[in-house]
N, C-alpha and C positions, 0 to 999 in steps of 0.2 A: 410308951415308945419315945416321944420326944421330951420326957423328961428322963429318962433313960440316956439320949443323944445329947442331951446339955450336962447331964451330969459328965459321961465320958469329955465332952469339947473344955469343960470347966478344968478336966484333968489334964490335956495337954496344954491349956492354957495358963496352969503354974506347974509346970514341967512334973505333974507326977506320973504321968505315964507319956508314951512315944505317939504320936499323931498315927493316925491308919487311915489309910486313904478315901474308904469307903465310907466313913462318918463325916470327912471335909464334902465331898459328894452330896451327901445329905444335906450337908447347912450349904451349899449351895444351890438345894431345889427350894423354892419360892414354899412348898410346904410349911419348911421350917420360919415360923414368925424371924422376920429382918429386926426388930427392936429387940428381942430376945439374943440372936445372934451379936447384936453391935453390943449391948450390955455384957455378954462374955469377954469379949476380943477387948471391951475398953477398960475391964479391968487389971490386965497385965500394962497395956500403954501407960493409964495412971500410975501404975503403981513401980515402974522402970523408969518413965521419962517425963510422969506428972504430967504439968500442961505445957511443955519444953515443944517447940517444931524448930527443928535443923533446915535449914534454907541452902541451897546449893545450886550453882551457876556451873555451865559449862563452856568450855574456848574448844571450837572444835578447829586441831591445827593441821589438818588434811583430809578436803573432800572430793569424794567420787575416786574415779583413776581405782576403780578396785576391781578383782577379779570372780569375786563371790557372788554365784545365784542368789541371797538373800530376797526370798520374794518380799516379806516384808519392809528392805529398805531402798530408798531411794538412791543410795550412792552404790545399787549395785552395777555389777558388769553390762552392758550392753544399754543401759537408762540413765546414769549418773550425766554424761556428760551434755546430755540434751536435756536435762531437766531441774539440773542445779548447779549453781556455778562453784564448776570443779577449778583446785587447785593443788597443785604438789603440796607437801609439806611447808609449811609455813617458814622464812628466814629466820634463824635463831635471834638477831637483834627483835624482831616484831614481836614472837614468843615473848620474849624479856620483855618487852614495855607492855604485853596483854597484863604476864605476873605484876608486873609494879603496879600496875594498875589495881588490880584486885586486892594487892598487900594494903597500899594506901586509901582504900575502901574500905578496910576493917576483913578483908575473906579470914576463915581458917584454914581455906583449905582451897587448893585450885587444879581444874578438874582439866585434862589433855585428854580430847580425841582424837584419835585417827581411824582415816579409814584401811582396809587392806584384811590379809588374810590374818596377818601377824609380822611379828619380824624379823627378818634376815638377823644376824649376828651382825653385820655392819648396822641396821635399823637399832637393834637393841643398844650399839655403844655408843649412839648416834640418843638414844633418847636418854640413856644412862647420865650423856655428858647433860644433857638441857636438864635435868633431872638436879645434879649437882651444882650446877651454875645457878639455878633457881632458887634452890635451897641455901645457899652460902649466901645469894643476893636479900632474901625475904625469906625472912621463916616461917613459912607457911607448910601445910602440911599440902603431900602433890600427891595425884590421884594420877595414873595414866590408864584409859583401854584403847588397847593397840593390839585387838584379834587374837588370836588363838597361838598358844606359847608353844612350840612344839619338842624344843630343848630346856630342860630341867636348869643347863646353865644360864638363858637370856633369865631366866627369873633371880639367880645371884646375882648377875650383872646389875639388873635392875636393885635389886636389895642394895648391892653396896656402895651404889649411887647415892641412896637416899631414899628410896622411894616409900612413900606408907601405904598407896592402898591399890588393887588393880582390880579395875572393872571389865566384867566378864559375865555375860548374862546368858542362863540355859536357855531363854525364851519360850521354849516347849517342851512336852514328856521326850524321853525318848521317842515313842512308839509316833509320835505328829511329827518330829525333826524331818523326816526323809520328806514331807509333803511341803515342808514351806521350803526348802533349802537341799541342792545334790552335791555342792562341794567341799561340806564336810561334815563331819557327821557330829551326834549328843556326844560322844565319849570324847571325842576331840576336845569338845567346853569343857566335859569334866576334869578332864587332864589338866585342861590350864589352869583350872580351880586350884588342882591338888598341888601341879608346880608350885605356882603361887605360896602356897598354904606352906608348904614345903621349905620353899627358902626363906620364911618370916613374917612375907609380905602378908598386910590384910587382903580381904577381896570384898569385894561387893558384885552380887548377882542376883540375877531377879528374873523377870517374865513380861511376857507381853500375851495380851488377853484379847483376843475379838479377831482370832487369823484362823477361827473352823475348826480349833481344837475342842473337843468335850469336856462336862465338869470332872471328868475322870482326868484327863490330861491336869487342867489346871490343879488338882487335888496332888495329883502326884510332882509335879516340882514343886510344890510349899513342901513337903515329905522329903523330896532330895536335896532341897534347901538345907532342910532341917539336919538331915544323917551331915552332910559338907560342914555342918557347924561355920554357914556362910553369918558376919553380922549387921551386913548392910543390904537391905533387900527391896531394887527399885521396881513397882509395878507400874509396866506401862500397859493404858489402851489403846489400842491399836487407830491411828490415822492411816487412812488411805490416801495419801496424797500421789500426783502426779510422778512414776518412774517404778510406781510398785507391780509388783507381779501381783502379789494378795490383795482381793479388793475387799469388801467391805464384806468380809463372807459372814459376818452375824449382826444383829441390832442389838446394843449394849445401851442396858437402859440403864441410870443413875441406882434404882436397887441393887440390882445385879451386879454394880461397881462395886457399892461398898459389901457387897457381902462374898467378893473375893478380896479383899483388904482384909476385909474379919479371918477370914480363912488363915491368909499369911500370918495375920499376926496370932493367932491363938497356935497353929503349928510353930511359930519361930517365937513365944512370946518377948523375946531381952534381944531381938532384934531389930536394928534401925530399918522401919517400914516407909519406902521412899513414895509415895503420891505423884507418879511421874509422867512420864507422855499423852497427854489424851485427857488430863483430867479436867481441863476447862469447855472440853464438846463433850464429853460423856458423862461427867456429872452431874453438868451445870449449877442450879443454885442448892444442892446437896455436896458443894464440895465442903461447906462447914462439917457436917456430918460424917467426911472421911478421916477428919480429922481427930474425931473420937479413938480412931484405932489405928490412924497413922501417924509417925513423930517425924515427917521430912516430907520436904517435897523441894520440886524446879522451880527458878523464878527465874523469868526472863525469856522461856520457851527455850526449846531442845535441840536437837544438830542442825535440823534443817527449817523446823517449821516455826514460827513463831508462839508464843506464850502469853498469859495476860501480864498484864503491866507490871513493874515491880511493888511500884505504889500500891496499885488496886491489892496484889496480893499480902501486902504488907500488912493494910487496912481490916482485909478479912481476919487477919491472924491474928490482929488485935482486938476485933470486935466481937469477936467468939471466945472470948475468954481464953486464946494462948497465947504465948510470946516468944519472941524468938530466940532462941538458944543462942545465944550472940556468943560464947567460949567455943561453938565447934559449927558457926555457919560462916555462910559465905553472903556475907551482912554489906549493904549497903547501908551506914550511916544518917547519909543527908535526908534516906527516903524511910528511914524506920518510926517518926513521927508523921510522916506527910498524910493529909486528906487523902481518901481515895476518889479514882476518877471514874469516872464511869464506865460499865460494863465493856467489857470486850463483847464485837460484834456474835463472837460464836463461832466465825467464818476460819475455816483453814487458811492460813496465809504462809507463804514463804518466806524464810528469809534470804535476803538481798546480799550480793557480796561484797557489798559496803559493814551490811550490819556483822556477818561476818567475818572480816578483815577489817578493822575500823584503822589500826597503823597501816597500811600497807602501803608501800611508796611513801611513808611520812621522814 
């Protein structure tokens, strides 16, 4: 039997057969040996992107002020503005010197969040325009996610802007959407996917793991992943921080991390596996070991919450035998040699709307 199920996982894992849900199920029950699982999953990682990790920073340039039940996040409706310091969209000079920054830091690429549903047609020529000015300024490649697309045209607009990549995450099956979220639905995300895919743009999407979904749920987006022919796939663990409706509805132990990492990456193998929210409380010192079958991760911590240090994560990356893909990260220079510091506490922290807005009034 489970030589049976590894021989199938070894087949989705160099694309000769289509992933099925119910065998990703399987190598996610503790059953299935976890060294057995990581040695499948790490043979498409090596043999696609070697010992290469893409490092990626995010500028979130509008939070809170949103209208979406997202029990999972903190800038939603009714929690955002007593729990994180909300701000309208960011002033376009501010934007521009966050880009210049990141260009003269070495990024490849610079990533724009917003919060909100999606956007208006004035939002989309409004980010079109930040979009093209960024792009003429620094060539850098831009990333925007800006909610759920609902016109096939704001995704042209955006294309002939400039833009390369738009981030849009299922974060659950269908069948769990209606429990964590009432104001809009899974096919809405699909949509925006397909928009996206549709007028050129890339996408990047992915999932968030530890919100009371089953290994059925999680098995079935690496599968919807897979059919969207999505090639950037961020897995985040779920933090429960201050403003969320979702609380901490499972215990996600550092096994159980990396063997839904193994999952995405043997369902999606020639796709970029992003190591993303949550991975410095819930893996802790097995996050070397995610790295086996993931080629990307955050540095610097995420929209709202803090991350470990650039350094520190610099240092792991190097002492584990990877390096950084400096042609398509978003690479700090001065800290790609630096000593690592010592451990981050573990502790959830926020961030501050200093460390958020660092130009702001400059």
């Amino acid at each position: 039997m489970q030589s049976s199920l590894s021989s199938r996982l070894r087949a989705y894992a160099t694309e000769a057969a289509q992933p099925v849900d119910q065998d990703l199920v399987a190598a996610l029950d503790a059953r299935f040996p976890l060294e057995d699982l990581l040695a499948i999953a790490e043979e498409p990682r090596r043999k696609h992107f070697g010992n290469k990790i893409q490092v990626h920073i995010l500028d979130n340039i509008r939070n809170g002020h949103c209208p979406e039940d997202c029990g999972y996040c903190a800038q939603r409706k009714s929690a955002s503005a007593e729990e994180i310091p909300a701000y309208s969209l960011k002033q376009e000079e501010e934007i521009l010197r966050e880009a210049e920054r990141a260009y003269k830091s070495g990024a490849y690429r610079f990533c724009l969040v917003t919060s909100g549903t999606g956007p208006t047609e004035k939002h989309a020529i409004k980010y079109a325009e930040l979009v093209k000015k960024i792009k003429e300024r620094y060539p850098m490649r831009l990333c925007l996610s800006a909610g759920i697309i609902k016109d096939p045209e704001f995704a042209a607009i955006l294309k002939e802007a400039g833009l390369d990549r738009y981030n849009h995450n299922l974060n659950t099956s269908a069948e769990h959407t209606a429990q964590i979220v009432s104001t809009h639905t899974f096919e809405d995300r699909v949509r925006t996917i397909e928009h996206m895919k549709g007028a050129g743009v890339s996408v990047c999407s992915g999932v968030i793991v530890g919100m009371g979904e089953t290994n059925k749920d999680i098995a079935s987006v690496a599968v919807r992943l897979k059919q969207l022919e999505v090639p950037s796939i961020p897995v985040n663990f779920f933090l429960p921080v201050p403003g969320h409706e979702v609380t901490a509805a499972q215990q996600l132990s550092p096994d159980f991390c990396l063997r839904v990492l193994s999952v995405f990456r043997i369902a999606n193998p020639t796709s970029e596996i992003r190591v993303a929210a949550g991975r410095e409380i819930h893996l802790k010192e097995k996050q070397p070991d995610a790295l086996r079958v993931a080629n990307s991760l955050f540095v610097s911590g995420y929209l709202n919450v803090k991350g470990s240090d650039a350094t520190e994560t610099y240092a792991m990356i190097r002492e584990n035998g990877f390096e950084v893909d400096a042609e398509v990260s978003d690479i700090v220079p001065t800290l790609m040699d630096a000593a690592g510091k010592a451990p981050t506490s573990g502790a959830l922290e926020m961030k501050t709307r200093e460390e958020l807005r660092a130009f702001a009034g400059n």
